[in-house]
N, C-alpha and C positions, 0 to 999 in steps of 0.2 A: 215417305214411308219406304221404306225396304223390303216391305213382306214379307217378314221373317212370319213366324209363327207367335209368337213374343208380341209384334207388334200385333196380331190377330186377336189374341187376347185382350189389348188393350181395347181395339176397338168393339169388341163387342161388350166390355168390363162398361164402355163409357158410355155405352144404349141405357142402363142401368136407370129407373127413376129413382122413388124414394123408397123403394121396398125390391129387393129383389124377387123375380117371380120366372126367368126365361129357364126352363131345363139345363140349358149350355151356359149359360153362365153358373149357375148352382152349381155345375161340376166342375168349374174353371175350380171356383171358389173352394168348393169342400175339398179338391184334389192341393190345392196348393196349403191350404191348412193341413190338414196331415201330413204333405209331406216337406215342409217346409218351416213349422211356425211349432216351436216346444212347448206351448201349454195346449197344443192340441194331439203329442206325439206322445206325453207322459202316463201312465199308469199310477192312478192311485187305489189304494186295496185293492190291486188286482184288474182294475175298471180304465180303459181308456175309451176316451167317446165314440160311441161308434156315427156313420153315417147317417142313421135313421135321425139321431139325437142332434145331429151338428144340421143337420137339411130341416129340421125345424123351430132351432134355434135362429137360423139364419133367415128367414122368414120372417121373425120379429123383430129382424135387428137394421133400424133405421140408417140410411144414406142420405148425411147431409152436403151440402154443395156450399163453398168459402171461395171467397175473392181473394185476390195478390194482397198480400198485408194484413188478412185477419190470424189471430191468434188462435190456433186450436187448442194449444197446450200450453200453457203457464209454469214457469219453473215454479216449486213449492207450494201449490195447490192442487190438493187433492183431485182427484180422477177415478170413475169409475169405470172406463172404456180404452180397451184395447183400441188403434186406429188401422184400420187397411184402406191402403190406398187406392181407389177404384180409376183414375185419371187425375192427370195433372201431378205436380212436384208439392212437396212440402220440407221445410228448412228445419232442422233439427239443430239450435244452439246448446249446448253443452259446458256445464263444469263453470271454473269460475275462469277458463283462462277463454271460456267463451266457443269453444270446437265448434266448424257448423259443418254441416253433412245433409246433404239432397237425398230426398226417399220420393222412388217414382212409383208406377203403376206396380200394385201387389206387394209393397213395401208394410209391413208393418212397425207400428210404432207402440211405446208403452207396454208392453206384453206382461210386464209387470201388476199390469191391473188386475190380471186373471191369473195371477199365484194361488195358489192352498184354498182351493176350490173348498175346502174342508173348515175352513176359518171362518167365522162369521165377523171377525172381527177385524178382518185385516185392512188397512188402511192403506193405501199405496199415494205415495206423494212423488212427482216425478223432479229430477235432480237436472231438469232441460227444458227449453222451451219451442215451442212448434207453431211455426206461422207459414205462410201458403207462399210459398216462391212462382204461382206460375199465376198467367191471369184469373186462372180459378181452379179449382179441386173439387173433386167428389170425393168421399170420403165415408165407408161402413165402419159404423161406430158399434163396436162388440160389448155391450155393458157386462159386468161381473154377474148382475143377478141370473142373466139369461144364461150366462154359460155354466153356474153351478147348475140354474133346473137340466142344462144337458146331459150332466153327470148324473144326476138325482134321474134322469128320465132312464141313462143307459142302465145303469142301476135295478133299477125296477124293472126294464123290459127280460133283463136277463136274470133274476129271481123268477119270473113268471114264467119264462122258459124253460128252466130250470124244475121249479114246480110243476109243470106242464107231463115234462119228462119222466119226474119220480111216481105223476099219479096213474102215468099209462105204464109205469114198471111194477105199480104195485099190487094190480091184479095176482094172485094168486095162480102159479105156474109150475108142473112136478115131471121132473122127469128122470129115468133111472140113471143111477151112477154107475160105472163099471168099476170093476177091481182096484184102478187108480184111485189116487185122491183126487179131486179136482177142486177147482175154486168158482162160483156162480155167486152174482150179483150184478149191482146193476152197477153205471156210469160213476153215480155220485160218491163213489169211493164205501161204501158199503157193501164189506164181502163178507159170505162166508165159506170157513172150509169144510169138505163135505169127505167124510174118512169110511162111513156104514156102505159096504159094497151091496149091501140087498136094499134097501132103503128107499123110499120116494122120497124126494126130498123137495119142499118148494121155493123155488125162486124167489130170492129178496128182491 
């Protein structure tokens, strides 16, 4: 080992059992998904996943362990899981003219599987096939269903925020205008304009 920092990562990635659960690894984890892996950096309607959602996601999402020659991935059968690689190598054969390509520690593979989180129908079939080049792999296996509930959760936590906000703004609130016009309301993009210089007027 070298001691990089890299390499630190991996050894602590490789303590991992079948469930992630150490605080430090959780952040290896979440930080390299965001800022490194595009179905977790995109925005759809407005919504990308936030922390809260992907650290509970990841919690349910199983690490399995494969020997030198077993097949993870099959060209032209379906998959529902993203792969990240937690220790050890895995071979990525490719195309028809056969490409092959090494994925180590934190690699991911298939990313495809968790496209249009908005789809229910989407079927992802991989165009490569993926077997284990080192004497063994760990390997967190991200399925599709768990990463829409993370959308579906971010979603919802920030509607209730949201709601949260509008129900402490909508107490009833009056206070005088001066000669100006001014504009009062609240956050959520509901304003109004307020022109009566003698007027109480109450707070949207």
């Amino acid at each position: 080992s070298s001691g990089t920092k890299e390499d630190g990562k991996i050894n602590l990635l490789s303590a991992v059992r079948t469930r992630i659960s150490e605080d430090v690894e959780m952040d290896i984890i979440i930080n390299h998904l965001l800022e490194n892996v595009r179905p977790f950096q995109i925005k759809r309607h407005g919504y990308q996943i936030s922390e809260y959602a992907l650290t509970h996601m990841l919690r349910e999402c199983e690490i399995k362990t494969f020997k030198r020659g077993d097949v993870v991935i099959e060209r032209g059968v379906h998959t529902d899981s993203m792969l990240l690689v937690l220790d050890g190598t895995l071979e990525t054969e490719t195309g028809r003219d056969k490409f092959k390509a090494i994925a180590g520690s934190l690699s991911t593979i298939a990313d495809g599987a968790l496209a249009f989180p908005e789809d229910n129908q989407w079927h992802y079939i991989p165009d490569f096939t993926v077997t284990v080049a080192s004497s063994k792999s760990r390997v967190l296996l991200i399925r599709r269903q768990l990463f829409c509930n993370a959308y579906v959760m971010t979603r919802e936590r920030d509607v209730q925020a949201l709601r949260s906000i509008l129900s402490t703004n909508a107490a009833p609130s009056t206070r005088k205008v001066g000669p100006r016009a001014v504009t009062v309301g609240v956050a959520a993009g509901r304003r109004a304009r307020v022109t009566d210089p003698e007027k109480h007027v109450p707070l949207l």
